[in-house]
C-alpha positions, 0 to 999 in steps of 0.5 A: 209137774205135768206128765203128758203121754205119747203116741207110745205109752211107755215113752212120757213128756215131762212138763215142769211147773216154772214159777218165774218173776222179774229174777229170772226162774224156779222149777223142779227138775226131777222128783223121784217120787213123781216119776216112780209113779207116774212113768217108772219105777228107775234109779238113775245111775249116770248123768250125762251133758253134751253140747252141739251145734245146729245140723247135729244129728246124735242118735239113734242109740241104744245099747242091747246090753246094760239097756238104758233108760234115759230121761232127757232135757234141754239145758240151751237151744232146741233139739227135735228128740225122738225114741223109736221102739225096739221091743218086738213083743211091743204092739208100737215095734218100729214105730217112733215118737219125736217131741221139741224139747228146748231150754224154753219150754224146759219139758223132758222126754222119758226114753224107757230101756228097749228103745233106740234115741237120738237127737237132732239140734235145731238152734245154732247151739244146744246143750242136752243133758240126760239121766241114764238107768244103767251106765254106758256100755261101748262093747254093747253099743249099737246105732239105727239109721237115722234116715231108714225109710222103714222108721220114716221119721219126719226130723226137722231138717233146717234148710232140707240138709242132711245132718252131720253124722258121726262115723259111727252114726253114718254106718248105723243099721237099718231096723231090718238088719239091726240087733233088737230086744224080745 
């Protein structure tokens, strides 16, 4: 596996080695000994799947207690996945990072506790899966606008629409407004 840094250096790409023939593929999808070392230290306790269809928009979430961890993955079609730092001691505070993770190029992004995330489903259809540090807490569930001109963040509207959103989704707070951590 390749770990490939970001713009943000908490916030990793993970990128398999595929080996592949005429039957089809083979790749480690996790080593815990690769990432201890080379993005953190975590034990996962939840694993979560979801799919969606294209113009979905999930995110951006994050729970201000029980904070999660999420390493995240593509299992069919193509999302544009983005973490936004919510760590106000962080010198990256408010600044966000987008990758395209798809079934196709099989990388997985690495979302550290204290960020807020979500996804927008670019193919017709995606299914994410995603392993989480701490298990979902609803009571402490919080949602950051998509859109708040403050994040600025440059998702990849198919056809220049607006996604659709859960209700939960669409009342999400502005970073000014919103819940954050030291």
């Amino acid at each position: 596996m390749k770990v490939i840094a970001t713009a943000i250096p908490d916030v990793k790409i993970i990128e398999p080695k595929v080996f592949g023939d005429r039957r089809g593929f083979f790749f480690e999808s996790f080593r815990q000994d690769l990432f201890n070392s080379e993005c953190a230290e975590r034990v996962f306790v939840q694993d979560n799947h979801s799919k969606s269809t294209q113009g979905i928009l999930r995110g951006l979430h994050y729970q201000t207690e029980r904070a999660q961890g999420k390493l995240v993955r593509v299992t069919m079609g193509e999302v544009f996945d983005v973490a936004v730092d919510l760590r106000k001691s962080s010198l990256t505070f408010g600044q966000w990072v987008g990758s395209t993770l798809s079934a196709e190029n099989k990388r997985q992004l690495w979302v550290p506790e204290g960020f807020a995330h979500g996804f927008y489903v670019i193919s017709a259809e995606a299914e994410f899966a995603y392993k989480c540090t701490d298990y979902y807490a609803p009571e402490h569930e919080q949602s950051l606008r998509w859109d708040d001109p403050e994040l600025a963040i440059e998702w990849p509207l198919v056809n220049d629409e607006a996604p659709r959103l859960s209700t939960k989704d669409a009342e999400g707070k502005r970073l000014k407004d919103a819940v954050t951590f030291p």
